[in-house]
VODORO-600471 format. One record per residue: residue number from 1; residue in three letters; x, z, y of N, C-alpha, C in turn. Coordinates in Angstrom, 1 decimal. Example, Ala and Ser with C-alpha at 12.3 -4.5 7.8 and 13.67 -1.06 7.14 Angstrom:
BEGIN
rec i=1, aa=ALA, n_c1=13.2, n_c3=7.8, n_c2=-5.7, ca_c1=12.3, ca_c3=7.8, ca_c2=-4.5, c_c1=13.2, c_c3=7.8, c_c2=-3.3;
rec i=2, aa=SER, n_c1=12.8, n_c3=7.1, n_c2=-2.2, ca_c1=13.7, ca_c3=7.1, ca_c2=-1.1, c_c1=12.9, c_c3=7.9, c_c2=0.0;
! end
This chain:
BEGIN
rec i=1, aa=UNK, n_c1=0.9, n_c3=0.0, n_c2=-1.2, ca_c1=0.0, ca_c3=0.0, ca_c2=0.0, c_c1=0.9, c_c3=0.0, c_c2=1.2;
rec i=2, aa=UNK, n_c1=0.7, n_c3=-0.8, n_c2=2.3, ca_c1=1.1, ca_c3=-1.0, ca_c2=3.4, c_c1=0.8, c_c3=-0.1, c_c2=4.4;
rec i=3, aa=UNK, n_c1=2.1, n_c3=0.4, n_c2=5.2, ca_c1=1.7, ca_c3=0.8, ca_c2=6.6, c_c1=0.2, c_c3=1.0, c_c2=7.1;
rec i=4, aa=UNK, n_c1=-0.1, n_c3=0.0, n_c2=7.0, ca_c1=-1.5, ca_c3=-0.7, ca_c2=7.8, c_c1=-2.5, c_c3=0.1, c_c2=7.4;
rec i=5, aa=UNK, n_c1=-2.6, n_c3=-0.1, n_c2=6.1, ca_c1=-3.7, ca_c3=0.1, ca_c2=5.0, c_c1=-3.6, c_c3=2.0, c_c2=5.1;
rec i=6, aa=UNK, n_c1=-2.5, n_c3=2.5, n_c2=4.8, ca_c1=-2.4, ca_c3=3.9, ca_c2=4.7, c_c1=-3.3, c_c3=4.1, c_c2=6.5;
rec i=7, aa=UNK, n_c1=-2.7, n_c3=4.1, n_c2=7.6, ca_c1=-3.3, ca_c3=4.6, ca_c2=8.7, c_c1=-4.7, c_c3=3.8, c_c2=8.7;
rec i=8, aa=UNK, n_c1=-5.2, n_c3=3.1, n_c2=8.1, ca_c1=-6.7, ca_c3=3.0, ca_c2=7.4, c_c1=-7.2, c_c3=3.7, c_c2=6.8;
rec i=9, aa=UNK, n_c1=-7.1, n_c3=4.4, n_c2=5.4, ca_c1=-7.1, ca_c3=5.3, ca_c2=5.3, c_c1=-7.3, c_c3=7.0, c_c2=5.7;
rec i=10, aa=UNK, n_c1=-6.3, n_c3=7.5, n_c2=6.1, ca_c1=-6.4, ca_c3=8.3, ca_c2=7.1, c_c1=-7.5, c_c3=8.3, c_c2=8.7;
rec i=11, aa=UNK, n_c1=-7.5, n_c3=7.3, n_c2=9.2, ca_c1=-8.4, ca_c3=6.9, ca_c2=9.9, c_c1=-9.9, c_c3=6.9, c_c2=9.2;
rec i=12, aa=UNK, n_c1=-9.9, n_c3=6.8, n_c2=8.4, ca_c1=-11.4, ca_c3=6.7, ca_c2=7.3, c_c1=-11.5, c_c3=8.3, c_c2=7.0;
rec i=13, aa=UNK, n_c1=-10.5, n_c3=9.0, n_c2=7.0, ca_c1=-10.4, ca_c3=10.3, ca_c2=6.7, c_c1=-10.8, c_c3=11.0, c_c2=7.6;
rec i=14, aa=UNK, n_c1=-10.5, n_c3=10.5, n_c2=8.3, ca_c1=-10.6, ca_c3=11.4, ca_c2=10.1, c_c1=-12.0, c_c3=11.4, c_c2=10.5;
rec i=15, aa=UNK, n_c1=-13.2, n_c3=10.2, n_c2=10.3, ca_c1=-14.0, ca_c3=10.2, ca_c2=10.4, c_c1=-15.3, c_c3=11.4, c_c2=10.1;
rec i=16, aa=UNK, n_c1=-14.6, n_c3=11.8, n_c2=8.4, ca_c1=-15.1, ca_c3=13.1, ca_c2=8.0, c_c1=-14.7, c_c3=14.4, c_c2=8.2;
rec i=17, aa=UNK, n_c1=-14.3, n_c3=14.5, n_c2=8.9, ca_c1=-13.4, ca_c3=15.8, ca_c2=9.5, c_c1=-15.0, c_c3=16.7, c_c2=9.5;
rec i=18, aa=UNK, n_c1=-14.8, n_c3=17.8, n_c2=10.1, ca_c1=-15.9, ca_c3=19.3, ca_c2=10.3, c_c1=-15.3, c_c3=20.4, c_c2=11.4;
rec i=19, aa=UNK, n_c1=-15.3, n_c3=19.7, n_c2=12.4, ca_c1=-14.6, ca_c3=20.1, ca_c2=14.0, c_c1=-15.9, c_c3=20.3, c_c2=14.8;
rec i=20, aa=UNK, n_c1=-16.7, n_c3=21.6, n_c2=14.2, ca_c1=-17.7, ca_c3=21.8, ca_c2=15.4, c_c1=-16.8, c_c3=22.8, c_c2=16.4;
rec i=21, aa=UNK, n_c1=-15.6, n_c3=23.5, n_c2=16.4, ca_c1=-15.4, ca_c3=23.7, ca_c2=17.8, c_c1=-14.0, c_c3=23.2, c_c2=18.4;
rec i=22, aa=UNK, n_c1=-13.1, n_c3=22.8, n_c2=17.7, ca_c1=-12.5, ca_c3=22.1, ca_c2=18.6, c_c1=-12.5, c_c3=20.1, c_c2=18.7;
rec i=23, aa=UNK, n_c1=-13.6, n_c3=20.3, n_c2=18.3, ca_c1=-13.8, ca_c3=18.5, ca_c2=18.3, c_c1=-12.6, c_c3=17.6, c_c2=18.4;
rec i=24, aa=UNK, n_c1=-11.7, n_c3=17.6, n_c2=17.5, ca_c1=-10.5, ca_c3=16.9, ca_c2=17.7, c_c1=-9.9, c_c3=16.7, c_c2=15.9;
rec i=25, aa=UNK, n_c1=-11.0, n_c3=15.7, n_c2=15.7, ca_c1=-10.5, ca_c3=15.3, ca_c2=14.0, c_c1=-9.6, c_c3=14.6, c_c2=13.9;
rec i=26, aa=UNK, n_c1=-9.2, n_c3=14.7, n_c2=12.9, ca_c1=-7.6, ca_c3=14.5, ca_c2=12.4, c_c1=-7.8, c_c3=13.8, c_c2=10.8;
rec i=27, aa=UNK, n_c1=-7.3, n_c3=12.8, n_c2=10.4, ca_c1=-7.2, ca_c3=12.4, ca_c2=9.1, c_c1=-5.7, c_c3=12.6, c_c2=8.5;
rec i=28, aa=UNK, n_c1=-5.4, n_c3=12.1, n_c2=7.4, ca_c1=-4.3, ca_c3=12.0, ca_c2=6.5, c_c1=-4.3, c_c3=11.0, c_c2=5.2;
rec i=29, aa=UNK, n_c1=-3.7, n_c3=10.6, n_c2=5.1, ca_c1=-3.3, ca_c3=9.6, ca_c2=4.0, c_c1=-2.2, c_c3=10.0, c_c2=3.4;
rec i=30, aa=UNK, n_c1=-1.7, n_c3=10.6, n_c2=2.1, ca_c1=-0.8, ca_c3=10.5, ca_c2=1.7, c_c1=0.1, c_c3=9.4, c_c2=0.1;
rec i=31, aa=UNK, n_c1=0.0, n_c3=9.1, n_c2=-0.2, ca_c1=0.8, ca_c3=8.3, ca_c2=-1.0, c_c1=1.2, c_c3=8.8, c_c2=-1.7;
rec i=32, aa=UNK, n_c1=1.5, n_c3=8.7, n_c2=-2.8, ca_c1=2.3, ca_c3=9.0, ca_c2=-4.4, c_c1=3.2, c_c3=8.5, c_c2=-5.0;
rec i=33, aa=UNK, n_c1=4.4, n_c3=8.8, n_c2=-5.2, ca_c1=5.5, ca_c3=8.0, ca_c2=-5.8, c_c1=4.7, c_c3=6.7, c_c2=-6.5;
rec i=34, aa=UNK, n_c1=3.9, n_c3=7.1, n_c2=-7.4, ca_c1=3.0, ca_c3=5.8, ca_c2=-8.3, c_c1=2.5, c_c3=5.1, c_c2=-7.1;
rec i=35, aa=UNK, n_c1=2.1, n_c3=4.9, n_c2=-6.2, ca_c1=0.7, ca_c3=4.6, ca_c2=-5.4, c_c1=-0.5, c_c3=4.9, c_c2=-4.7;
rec i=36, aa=UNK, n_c1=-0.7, n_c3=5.6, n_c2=-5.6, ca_c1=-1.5, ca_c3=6.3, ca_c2=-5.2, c_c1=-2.0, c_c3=6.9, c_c2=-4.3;
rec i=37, aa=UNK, n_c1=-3.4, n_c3=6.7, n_c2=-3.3, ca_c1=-3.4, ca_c3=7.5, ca_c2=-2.2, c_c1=-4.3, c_c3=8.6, c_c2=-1.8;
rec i=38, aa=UNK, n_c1=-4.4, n_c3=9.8, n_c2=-1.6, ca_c1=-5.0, ca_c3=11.1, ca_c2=-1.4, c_c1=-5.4, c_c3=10.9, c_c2=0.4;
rec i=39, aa=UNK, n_c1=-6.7, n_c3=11.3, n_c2=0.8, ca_c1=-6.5, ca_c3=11.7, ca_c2=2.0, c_c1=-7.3, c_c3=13.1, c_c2=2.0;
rec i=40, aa=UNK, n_c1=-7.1, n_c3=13.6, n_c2=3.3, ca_c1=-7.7, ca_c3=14.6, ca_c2=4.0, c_c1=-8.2, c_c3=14.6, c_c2=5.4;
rec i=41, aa=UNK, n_c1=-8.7, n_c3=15.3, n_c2=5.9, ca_c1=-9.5, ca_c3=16.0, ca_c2=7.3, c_c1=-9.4, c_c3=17.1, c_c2=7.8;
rec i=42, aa=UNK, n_c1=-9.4, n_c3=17.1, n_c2=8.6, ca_c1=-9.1, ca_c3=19.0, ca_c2=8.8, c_c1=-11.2, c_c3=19.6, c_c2=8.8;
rec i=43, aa=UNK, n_c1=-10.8, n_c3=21.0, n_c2=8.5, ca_c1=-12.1, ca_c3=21.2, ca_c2=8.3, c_c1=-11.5, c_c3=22.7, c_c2=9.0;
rec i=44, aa=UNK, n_c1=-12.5, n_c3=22.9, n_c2=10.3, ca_c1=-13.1, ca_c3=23.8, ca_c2=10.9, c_c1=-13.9, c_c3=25.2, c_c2=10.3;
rec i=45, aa=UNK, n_c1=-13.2, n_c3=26.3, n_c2=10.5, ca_c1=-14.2, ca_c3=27.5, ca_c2=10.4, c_c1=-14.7, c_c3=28.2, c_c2=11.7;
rec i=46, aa=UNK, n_c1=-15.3, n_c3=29.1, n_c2=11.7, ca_c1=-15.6, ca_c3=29.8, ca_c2=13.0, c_c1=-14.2, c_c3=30.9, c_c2=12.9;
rec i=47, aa=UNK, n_c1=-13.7, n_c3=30.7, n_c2=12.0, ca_c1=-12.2, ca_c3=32.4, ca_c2=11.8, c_c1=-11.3, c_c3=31.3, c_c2=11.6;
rec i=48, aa=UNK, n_c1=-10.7, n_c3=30.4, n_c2=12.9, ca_c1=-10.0, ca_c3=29.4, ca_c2=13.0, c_c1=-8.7, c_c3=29.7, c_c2=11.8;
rec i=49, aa=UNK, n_c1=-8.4, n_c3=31.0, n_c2=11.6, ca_c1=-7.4, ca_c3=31.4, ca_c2=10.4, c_c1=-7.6, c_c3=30.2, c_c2=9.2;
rec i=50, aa=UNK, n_c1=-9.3, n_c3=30.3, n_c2=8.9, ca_c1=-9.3, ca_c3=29.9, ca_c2=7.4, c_c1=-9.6, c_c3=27.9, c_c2=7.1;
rec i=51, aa=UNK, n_c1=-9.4, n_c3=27.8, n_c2=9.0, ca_c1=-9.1, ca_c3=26.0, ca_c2=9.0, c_c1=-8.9, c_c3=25.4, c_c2=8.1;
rec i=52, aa=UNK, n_c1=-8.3, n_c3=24.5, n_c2=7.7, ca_c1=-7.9, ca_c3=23.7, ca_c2=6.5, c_c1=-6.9, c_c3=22.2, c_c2=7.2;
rec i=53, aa=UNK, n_c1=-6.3, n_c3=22.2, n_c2=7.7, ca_c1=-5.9, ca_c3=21.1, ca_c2=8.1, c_c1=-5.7, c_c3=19.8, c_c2=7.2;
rec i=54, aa=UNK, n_c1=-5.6, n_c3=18.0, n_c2=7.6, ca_c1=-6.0, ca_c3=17.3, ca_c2=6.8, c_c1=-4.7, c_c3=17.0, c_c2=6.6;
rec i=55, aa=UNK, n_c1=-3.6, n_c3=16.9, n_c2=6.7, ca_c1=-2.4, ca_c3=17.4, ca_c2=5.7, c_c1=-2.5, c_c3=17.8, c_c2=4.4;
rec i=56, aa=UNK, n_c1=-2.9, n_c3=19.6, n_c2=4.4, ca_c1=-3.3, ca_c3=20.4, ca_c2=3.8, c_c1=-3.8, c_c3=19.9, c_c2=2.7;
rec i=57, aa=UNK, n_c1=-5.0, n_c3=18.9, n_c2=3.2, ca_c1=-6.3, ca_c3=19.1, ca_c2=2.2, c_c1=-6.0, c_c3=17.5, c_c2=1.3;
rec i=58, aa=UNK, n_c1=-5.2, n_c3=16.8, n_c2=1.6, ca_c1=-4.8, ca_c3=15.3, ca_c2=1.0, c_c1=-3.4, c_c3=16.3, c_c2=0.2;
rec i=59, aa=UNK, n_c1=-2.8, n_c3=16.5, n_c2=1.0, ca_c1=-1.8, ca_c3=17.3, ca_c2=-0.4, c_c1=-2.3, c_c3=18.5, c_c2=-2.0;
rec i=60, aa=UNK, n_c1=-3.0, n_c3=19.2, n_c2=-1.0, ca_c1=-4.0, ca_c3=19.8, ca_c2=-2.0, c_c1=-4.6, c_c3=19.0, c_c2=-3.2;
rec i=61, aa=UNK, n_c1=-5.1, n_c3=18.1, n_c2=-2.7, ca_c1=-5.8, ca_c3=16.9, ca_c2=-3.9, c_c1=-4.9, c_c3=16.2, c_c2=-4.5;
rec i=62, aa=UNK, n_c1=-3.8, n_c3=15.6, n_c2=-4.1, ca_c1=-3.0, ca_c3=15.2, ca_c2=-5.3, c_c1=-2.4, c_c3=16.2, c_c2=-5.3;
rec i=63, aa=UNK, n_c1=-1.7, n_c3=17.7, n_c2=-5.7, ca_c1=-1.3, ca_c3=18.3, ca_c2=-6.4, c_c1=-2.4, c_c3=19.0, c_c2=-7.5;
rec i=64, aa=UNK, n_c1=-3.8, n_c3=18.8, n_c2=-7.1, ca_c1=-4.6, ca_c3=19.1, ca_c2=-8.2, c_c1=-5.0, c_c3=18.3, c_c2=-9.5;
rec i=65, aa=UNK, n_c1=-4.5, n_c3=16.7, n_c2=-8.9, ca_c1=-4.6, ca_c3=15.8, ca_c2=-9.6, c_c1=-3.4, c_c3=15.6, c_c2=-10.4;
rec i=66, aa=UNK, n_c1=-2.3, n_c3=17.0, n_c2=-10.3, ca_c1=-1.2, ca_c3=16.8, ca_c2=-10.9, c_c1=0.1, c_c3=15.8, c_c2=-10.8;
rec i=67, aa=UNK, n_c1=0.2, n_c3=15.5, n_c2=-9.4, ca_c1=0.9, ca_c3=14.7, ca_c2=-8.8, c_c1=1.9, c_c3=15.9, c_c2=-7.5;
rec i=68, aa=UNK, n_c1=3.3, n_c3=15.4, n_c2=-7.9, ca_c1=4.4, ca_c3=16.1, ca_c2=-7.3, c_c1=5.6, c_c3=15.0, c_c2=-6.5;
rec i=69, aa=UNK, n_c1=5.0, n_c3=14.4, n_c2=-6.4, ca_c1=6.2, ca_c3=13.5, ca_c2=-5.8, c_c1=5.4, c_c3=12.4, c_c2=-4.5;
rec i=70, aa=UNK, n_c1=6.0, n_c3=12.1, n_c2=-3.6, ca_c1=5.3, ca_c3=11.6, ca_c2=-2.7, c_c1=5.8, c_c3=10.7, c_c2=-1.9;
rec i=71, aa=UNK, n_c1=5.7, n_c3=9.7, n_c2=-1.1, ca_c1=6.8, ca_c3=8.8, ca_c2=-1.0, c_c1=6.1, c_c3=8.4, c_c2=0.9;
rec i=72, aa=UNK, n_c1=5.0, n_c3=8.5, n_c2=1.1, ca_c1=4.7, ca_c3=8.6, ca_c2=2.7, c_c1=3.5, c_c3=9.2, c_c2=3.1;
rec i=73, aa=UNK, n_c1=3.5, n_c3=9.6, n_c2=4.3, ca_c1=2.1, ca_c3=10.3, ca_c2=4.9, c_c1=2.1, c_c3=9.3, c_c2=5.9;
rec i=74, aa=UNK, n_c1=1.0, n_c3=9.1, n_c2=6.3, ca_c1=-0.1, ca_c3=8.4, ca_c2=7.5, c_c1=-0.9, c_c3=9.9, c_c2=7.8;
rec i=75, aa=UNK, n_c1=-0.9, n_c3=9.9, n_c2=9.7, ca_c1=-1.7, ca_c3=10.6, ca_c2=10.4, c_c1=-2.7, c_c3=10.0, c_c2=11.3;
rec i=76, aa=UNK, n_c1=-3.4, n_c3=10.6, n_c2=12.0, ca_c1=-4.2, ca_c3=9.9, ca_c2=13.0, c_c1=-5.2, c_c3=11.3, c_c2=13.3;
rec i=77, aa=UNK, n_c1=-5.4, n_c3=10.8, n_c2=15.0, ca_c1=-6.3, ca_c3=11.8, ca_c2=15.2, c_c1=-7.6, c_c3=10.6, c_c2=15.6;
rec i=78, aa=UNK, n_c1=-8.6, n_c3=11.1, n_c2=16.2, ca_c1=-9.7, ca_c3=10.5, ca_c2=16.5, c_c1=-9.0, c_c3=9.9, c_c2=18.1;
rec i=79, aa=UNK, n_c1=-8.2, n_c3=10.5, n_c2=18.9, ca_c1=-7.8, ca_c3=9.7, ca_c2=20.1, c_c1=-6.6, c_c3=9.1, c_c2=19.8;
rec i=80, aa=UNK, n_c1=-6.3, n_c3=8.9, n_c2=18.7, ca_c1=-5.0, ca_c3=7.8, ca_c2=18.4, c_c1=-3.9, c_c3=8.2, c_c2=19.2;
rec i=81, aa=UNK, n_c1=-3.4, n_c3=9.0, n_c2=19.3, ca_c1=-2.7, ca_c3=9.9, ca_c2=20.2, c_c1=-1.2, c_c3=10.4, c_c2=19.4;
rec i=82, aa=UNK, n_c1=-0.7, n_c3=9.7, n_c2=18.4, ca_c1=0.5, ca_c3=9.4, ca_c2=18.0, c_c1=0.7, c_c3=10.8, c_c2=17.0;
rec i=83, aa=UNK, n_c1=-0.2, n_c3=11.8, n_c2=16.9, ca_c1=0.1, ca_c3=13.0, ca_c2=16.5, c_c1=0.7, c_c3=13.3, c_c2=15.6;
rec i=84, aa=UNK, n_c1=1.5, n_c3=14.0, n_c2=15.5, ca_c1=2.1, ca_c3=14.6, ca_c2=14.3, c_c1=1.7, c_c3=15.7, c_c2=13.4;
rec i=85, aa=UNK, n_c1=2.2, n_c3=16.1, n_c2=12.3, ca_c1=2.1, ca_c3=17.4, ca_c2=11.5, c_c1=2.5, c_c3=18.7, c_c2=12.1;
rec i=86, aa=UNK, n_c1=1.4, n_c3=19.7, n_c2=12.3, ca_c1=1.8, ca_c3=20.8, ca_c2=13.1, c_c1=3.0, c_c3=21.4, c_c2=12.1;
rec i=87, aa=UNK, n_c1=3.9, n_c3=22.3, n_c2=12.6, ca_c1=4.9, ca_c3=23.3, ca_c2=12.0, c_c1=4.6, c_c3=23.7, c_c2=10.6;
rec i=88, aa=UNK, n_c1=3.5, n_c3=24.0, n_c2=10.6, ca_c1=2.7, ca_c3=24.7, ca_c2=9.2, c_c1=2.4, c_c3=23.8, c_c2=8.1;
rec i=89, aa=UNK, n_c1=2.1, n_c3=22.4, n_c2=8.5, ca_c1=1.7, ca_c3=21.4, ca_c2=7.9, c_c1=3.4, c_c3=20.8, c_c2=7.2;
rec i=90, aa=UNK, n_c1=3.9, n_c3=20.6, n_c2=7.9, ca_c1=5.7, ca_c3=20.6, ca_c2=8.1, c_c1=6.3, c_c3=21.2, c_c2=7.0;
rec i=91, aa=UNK, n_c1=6.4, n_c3=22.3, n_c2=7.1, ca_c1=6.6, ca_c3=23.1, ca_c2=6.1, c_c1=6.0, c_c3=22.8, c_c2=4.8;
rec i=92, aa=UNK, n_c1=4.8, n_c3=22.9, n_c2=4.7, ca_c1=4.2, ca_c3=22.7, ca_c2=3.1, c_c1=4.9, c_c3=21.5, c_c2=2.5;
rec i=93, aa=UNK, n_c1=5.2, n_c3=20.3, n_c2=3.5, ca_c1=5.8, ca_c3=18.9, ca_c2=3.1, c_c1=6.6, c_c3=19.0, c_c2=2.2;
rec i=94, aa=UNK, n_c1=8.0, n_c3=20.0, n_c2=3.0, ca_c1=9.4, ca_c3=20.2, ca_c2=2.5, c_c1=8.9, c_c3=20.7, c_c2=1.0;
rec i=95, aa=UNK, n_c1=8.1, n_c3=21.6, n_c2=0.9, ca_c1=8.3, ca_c3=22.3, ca_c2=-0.8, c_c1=8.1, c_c3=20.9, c_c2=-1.5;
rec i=96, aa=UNK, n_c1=7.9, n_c3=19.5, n_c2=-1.4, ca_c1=7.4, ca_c3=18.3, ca_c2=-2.2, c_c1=8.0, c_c3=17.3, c_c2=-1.7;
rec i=97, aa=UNK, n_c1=9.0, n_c3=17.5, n_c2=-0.7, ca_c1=9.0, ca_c3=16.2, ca_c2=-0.1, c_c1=10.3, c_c3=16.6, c_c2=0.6;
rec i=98, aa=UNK, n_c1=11.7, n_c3=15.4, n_c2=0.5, ca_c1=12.8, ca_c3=15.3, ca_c2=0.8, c_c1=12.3, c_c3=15.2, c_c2=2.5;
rec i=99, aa=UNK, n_c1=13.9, n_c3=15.4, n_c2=2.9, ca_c1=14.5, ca_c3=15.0, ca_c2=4.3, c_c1=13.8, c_c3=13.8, c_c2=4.9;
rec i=100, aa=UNK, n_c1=14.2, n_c3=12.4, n_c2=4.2, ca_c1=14.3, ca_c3=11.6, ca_c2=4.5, c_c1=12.3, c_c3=11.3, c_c2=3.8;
rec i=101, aa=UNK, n_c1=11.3, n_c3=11.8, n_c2=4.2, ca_c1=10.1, ca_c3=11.4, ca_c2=3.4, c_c1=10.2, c_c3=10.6, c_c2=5.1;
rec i=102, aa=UNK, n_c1=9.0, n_c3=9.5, n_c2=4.7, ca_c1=8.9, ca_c3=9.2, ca_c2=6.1, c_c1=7.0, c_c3=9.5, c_c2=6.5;
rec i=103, aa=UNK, n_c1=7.2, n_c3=9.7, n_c2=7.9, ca_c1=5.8, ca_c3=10.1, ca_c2=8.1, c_c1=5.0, c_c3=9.3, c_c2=9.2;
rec i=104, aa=UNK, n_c1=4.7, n_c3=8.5, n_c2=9.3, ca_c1=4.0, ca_c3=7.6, ca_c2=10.0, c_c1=2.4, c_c3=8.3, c_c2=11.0;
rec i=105, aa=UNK, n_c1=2.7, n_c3=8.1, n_c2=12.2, ca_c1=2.1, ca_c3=8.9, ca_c2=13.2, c_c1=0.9, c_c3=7.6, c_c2=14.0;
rec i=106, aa=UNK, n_c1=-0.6, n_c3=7.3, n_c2=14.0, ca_c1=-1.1, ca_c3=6.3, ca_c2=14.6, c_c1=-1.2, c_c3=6.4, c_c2=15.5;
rec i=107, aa=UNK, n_c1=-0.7, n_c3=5.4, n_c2=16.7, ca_c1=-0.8, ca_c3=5.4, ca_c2=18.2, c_c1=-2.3, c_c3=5.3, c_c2=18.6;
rec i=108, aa=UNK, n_c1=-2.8, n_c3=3.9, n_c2=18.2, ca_c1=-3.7, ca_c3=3.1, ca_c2=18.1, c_c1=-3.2, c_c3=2.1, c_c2=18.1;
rec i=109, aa=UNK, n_c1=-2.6, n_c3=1.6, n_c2=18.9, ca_c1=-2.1, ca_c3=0.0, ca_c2=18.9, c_c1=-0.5, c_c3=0.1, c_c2=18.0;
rec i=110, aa=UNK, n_c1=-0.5, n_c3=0.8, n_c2=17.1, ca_c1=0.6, ca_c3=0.9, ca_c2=16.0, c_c1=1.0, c_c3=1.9, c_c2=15.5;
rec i=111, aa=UNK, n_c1=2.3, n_c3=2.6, n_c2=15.1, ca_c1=2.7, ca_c3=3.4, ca_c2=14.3, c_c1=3.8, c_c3=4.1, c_c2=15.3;
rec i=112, aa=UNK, n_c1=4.3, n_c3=5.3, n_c2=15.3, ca_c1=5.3, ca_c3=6.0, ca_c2=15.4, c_c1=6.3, c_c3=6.3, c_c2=13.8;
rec i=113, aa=UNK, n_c1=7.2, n_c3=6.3, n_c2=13.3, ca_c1=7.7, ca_c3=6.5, ca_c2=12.5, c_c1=8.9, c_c3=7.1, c_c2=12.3;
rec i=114, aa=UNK, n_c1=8.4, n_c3=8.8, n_c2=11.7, ca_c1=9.3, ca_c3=9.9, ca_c2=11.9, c_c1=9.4, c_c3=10.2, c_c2=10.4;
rec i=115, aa=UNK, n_c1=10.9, n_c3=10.7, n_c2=10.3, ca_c1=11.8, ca_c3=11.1, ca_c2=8.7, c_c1=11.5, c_c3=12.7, c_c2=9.2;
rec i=116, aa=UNK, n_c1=10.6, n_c3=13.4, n_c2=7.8, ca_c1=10.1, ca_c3=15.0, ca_c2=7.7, c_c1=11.3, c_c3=16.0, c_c2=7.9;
rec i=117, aa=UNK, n_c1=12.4, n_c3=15.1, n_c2=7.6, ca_c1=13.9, ca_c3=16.2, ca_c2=8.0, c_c1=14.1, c_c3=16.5, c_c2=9.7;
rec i=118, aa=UNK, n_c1=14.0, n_c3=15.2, n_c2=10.4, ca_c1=13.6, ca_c3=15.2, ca_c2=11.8, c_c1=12.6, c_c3=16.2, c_c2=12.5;
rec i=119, aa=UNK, n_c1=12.3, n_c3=16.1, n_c2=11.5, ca_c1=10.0, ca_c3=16.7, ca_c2=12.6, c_c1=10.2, c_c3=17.8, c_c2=12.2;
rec i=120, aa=UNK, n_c1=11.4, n_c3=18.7, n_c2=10.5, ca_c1=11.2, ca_c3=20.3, ca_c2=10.5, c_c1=12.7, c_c3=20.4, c_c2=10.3;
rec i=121, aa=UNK, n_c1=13.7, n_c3=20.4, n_c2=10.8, ca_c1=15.2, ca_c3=20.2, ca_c2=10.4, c_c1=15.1, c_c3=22.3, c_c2=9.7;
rec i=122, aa=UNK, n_c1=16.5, n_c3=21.8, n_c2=9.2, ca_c1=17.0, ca_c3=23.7, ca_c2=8.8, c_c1=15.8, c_c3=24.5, c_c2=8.0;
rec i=123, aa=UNK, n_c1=14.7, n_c3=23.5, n_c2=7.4, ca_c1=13.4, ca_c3=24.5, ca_c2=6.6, c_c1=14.0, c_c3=25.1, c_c2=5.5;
rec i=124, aa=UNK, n_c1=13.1, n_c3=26.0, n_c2=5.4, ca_c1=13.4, ca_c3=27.2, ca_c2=4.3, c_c1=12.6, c_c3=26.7, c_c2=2.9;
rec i=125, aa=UNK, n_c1=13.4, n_c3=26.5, n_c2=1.9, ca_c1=13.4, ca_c3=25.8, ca_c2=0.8, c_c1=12.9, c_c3=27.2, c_c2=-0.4;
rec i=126, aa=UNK, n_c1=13.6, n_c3=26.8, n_c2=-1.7, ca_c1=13.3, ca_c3=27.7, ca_c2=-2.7, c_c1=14.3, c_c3=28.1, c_c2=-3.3;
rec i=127, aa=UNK, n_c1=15.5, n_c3=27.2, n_c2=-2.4, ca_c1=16.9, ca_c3=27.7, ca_c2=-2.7, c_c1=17.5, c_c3=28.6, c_c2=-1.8;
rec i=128, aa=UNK, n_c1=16.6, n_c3=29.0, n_c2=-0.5, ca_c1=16.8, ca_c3=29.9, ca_c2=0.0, c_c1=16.1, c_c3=31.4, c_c2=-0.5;
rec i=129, aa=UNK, n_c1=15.8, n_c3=31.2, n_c2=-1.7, ca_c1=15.1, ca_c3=32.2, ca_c2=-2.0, c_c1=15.9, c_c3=32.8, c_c2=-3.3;
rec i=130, aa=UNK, n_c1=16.7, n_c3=32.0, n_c2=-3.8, ca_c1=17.9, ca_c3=32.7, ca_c2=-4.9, c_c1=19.1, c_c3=33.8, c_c2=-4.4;
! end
């Protein structure tokens, strides 16, 4: 799957988001070493703690589908606003996803294209935990 097609995706994802109070949906596309593509939405609570961001929720599904390897993300928000993966989102990547993963950000009129080692440099791994 193409560039194109992934921020398709993700854009299709974003549509279903559940942003009754910050009205600012967000989709996700993620990719699978096989092909395969997962997306997410972010989903809104009133105890903004228990949010779900659409990162989150496209990684969530392919690791439930028993998929550990991942080869790109596509983002988008509803104002095409080039957005990236917040810190938190960032983080979860690294436990699945090398330095060099690339993460593709939708403008509207194209892509930004940022390597996950860039966007969380120095993250805390599982080898910092031996």
């Amino acid at each position: 799957m193409a560039v194109d097609a992934l921020i398709d995706a993700a854009r299709d994802a974003c549509e279903n988001a559940h942003v009754p109070y910050s009205d600012f949906p967000v989709g996700a596309a993620l990719r699978t070493a096989d092909g395969t593509v997962y997306v997410g939405c972010n989903v809104e609570n009133a105890n903004y703690s228990n949010s779900l961001h659409a990162e989150e929720v496209a990684l969530g599904n392919a690791i439930s589908d028993g998929h550990d390897a991942f080869d790109a993300l596509a983002v988008t928000s509803a104002s095409r606003d080039g957005l990236t993966p917040c810190g938190m989102c960032r983080q979860t990547l690294v436990e699945f996803c090398d330095d060099d993963f690339p993460v593709f950000c939708d403008t509207g009129d194209g892509t930004t294209r940022h390597l996950l080692g860039d966007l969380i440099p120095d993250t805390i791994t599982a080898a910092d935990l031996d």
